[in-house]
C-alpha positions as CSV (number, residue, x, y, z in Angstrom):
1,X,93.1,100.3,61.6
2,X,92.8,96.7,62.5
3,X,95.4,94.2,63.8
4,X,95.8,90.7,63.0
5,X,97.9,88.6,65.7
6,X,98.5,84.7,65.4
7,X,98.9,83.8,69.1
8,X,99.2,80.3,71.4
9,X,97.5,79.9,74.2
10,X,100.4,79.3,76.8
11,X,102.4,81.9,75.6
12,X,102.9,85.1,77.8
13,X,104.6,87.2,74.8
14,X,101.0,86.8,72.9
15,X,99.2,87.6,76.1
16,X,101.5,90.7,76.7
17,X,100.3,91.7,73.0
18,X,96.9,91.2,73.4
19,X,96.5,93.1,76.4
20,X,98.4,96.1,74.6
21,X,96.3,96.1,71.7
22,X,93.2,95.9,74.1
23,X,94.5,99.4,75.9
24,X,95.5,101.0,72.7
25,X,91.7,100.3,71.6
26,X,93.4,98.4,68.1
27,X,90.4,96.2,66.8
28,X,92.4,92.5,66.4
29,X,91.5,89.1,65.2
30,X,93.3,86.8,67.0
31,X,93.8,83.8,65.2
32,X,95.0,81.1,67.9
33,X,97.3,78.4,66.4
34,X,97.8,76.3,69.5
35,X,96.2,73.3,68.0
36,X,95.3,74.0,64.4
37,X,98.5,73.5,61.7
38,X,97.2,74.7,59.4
39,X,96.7,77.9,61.0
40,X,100.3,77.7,62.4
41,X,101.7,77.0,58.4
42,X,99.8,80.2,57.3
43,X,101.2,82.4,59.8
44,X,105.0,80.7,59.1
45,X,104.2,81.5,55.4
46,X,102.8,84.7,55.9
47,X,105.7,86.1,58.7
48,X,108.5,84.1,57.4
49,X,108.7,83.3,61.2
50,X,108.0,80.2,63.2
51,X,107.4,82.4,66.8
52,X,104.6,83.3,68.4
53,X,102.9,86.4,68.4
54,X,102.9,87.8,64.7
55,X,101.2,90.9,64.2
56,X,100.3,92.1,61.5
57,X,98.3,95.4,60.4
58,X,95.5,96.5,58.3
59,X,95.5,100.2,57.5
60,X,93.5,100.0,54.4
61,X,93.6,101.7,51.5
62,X,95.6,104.7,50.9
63,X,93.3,107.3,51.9
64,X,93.2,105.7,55.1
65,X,97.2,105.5,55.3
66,X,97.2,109.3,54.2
67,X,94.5,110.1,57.0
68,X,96.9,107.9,60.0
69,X,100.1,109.9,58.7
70,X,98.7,112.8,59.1
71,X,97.2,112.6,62.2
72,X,100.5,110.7,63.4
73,X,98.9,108.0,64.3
74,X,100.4,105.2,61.9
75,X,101.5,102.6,64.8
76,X,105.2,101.5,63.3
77,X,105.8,105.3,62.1
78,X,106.9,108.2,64.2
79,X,106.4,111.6,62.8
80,X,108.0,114.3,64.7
81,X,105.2,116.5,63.1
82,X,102.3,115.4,61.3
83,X,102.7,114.0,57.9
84,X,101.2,116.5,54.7
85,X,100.2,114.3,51.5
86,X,99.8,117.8,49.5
């Protein structure tokens, strides 16, 4: 699974983030907007917000969605037992 985060530099929030993904061991790119537009227009059209951090996952494919649910592991799902595909 893999993160992507849009983040600014003086912002504590995107800080916050980081440091959580870093303990959960999430591999991230962190794609800074502070002073690229750009970068800050794909995010807004991307999230639909103008906010700072957006996250976004990368599960992959469905195998590798399967294989998360069934170890419970999918990070915006909670399984009260472990998910079964069969």
């Amino acid at each position: 699974m893999h993160a992507i985060i849009y983040t600014k530099d003086s912002c504590g929030y995107c800080h916050k983030a980081l440091t959580t993904l870093d303990q959960m061991k999430v591999s991230y790119t962190n794609i800074d907007v502070t002073h690229d537009q750009e970068l800050y227009q794909e995010m807004v059209e991307r999230s639909g917000e103008r906010t700072v951090p957006q996250i976004f996952w990368h599960v992959g494919g469905s195998d590798e969605m399967h294989a998360l649910l069934s170890t419970g592991k999918l990070p915006f799902v909670t399984l009260k037992k472990p998910y079964s595909c069969e």
